[in-house]
Structures are given as C-alpha cells and as structure tokens.
N, C-alpha and C positions, 0 to 999 in steps of 0.2 A: 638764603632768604627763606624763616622759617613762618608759620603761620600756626598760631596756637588752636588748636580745635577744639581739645575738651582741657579745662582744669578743673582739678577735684580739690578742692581746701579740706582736711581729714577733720578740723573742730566745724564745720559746718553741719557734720553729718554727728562725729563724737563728742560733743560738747568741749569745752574753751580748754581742756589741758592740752588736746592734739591741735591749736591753734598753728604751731609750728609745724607743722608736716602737710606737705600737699604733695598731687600727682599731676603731670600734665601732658597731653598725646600732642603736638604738633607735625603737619607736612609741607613740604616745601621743594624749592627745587635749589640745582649747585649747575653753576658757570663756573667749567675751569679751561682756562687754556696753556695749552702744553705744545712746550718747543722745540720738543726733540722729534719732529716728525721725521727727519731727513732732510733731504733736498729740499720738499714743500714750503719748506719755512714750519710753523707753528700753527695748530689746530684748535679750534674751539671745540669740547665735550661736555654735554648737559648731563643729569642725572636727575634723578627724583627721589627726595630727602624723608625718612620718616623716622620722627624722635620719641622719646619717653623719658621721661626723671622720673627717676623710681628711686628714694622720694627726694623733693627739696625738704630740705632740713635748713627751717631760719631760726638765725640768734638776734632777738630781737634789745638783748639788753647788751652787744659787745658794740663796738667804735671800727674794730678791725674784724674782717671776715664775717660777714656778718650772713653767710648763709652760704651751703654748699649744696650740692646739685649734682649726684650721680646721674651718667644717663648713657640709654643706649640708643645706635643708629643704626641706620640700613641704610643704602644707596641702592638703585638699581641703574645703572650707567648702559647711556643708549649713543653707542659710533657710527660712523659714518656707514652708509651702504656701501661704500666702494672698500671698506678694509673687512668689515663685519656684521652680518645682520642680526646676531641676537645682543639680545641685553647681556650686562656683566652685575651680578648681586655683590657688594662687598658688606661686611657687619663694623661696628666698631663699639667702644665701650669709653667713656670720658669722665672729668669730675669737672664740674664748673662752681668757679668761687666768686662768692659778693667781695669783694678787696676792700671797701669803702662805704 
C-alpha cells in the first residue's frame, strides 16, 4: 500500500523535450504474513514502505511497454515484542514496466 507524495514531471520544470522523464517519492506501509513461526502457527509483520523512481522513462508513441520505472526501496520492519524489540532496515532495488 504505497502513497505518492511528491511527483516531479522533468518537462514541467525543462520544457516539452523532457516531457518523458519524471521523479516520484512515495510512503506506505506492507502487511505480510509468515508461516513458518513454529508451533504458533503463522504471524502477522508490518513494515513501513518508502520508494523513489529514479526516473520513469515513458514511450509514449509504443503499443507495447510503454514506460519503465527503475526504483529504489527501504523497509524498516517492526516484530513482535515477545521475539524482538528493535526494528529490522532492509533496502531493495526494482524495474517496473507499463506492459500495455
């Protein structure tokens, strides 16, 4: 569940050839649940989500793929009191494509 905060469109600011190029900061959070607790059965772990595309690259004259979206993540993952009290930071790195 992500929430866009800031988007930056780059011909906004560089006039209409960087039309195609934006930036965008969103936060959010992540519900996962995980079944390998043991005995317990399965646990619910939340985290708190924060993104960046650095940059969306759109094709705005293709049919197929019609925009790509490098982007980076953070997590900072909060457990249970009875296993863990501090948070866990994981990073990640992704590409997201328009298909359609």
């Amino acid at each position: 569940l992500l929430a866009n905060v800031v988007y930056l469109p780059l011909g906004y600011y560089w006039g209409p050839k960087w039309d195609n190029l934006s930036f965008s900061f969103a936060i959010g959070a992540n519900f996962t649940y995980f079944s390998n607790f043991g005995d317990a059965g399965g646990g619910m772990m939340s985290s708190v989500v924060v993104q960046t595309e650095v940059p969306k690259i759109e094709f705005p004259d293709r049919k197929f793929i019609t925009y790509m979206a490098p982007y980076l993540e953070g997590q900072l993952w909060f457990f249970s009191s009875d296993v863990n009290t501090e948070p866990y930071f994981t990073a990640s790195i992704g590409l997201r494509l328009g298909l359609l």
